[in-house]
TORKOL-4160 file (C-alpha; in steps of 0.2 Angstrom, whole numbers, padded with zeros to 4 digits, m for minus):
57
<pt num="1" X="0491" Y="0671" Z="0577"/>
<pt num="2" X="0505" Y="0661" Z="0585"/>
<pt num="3" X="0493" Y="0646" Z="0591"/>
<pt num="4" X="0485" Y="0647" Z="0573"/>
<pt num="5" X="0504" Y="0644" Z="0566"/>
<pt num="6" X="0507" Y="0629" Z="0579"/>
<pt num="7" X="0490" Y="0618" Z="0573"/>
<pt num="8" X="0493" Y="0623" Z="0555"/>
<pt num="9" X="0512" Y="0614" Z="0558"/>
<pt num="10" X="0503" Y="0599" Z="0569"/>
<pt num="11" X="0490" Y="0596" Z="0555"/>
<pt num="12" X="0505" Y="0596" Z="0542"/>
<pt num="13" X="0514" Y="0586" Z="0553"/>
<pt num="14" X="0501" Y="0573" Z="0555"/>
<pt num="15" X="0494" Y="0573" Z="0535"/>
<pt num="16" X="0514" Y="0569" Z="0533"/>
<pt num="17" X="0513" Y="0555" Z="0548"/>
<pt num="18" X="0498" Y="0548" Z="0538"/>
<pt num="19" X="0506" Y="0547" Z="0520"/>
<pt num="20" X="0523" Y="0539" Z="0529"/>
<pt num="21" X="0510" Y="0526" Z="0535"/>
<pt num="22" X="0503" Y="0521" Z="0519"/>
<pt num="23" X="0517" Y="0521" Z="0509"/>
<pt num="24" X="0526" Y="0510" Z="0522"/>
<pt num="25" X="0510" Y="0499" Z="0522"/>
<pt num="26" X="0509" Y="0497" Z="0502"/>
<pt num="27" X="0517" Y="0483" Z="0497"/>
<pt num="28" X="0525" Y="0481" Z="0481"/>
<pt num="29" X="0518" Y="0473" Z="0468"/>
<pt num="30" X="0522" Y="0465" Z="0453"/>
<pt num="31" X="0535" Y="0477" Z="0440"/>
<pt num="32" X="0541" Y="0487" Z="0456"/>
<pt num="33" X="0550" Y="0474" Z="0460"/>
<pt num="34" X="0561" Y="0473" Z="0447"/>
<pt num="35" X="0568" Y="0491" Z="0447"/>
<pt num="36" X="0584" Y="0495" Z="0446"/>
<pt num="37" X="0588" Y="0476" Z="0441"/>
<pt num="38" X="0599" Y="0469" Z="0425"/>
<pt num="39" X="0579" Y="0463" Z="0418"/>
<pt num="40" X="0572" Y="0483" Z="0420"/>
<pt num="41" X="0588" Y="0489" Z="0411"/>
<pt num="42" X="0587" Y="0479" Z="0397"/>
<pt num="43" X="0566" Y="0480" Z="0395"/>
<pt num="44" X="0571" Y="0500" Z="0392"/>
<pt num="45" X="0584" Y="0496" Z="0381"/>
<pt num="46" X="0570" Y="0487" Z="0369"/>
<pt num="47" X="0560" Y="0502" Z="0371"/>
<pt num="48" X="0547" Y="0491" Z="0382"/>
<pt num="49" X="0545" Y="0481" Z="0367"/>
<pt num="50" X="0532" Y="0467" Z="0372"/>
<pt num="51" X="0529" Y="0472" Z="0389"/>
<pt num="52" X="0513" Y="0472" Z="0397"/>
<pt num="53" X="0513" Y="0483" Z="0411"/>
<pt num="54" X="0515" Y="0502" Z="0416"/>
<pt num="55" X="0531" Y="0511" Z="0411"/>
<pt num="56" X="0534" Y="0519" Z="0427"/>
<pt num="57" X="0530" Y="0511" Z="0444"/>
């Protein structure tokens, strides 16, 4: 049971590794770009008024 326990924490572990990887390999693109600045603030304020994009990055 305990060496079961150890490679269910060693597989979690490396799925966890994996996912780190990729989302440090994504780049961003595009709208993500622009969170958190004056432009994205204001673009909610309009409601997203004559914005072609997604809502949420």
């Amino acid at each position: 049971m305990k060496k079961r326990v150890k490679i269910q924490w060693f597989v979690y572990a490396l799925v966890f590794a994996l996912f780190l990887y990729i989302g440090y390999k994504v780049p961003y693109c595009h709208d993500e770009w622009r969170w958190g600045t004056d432009a994205r603030f204001q673009l909610m304020k309009r409601g997203f008024a004559g914005y072609n994009g997604r809502y949420l990055g």
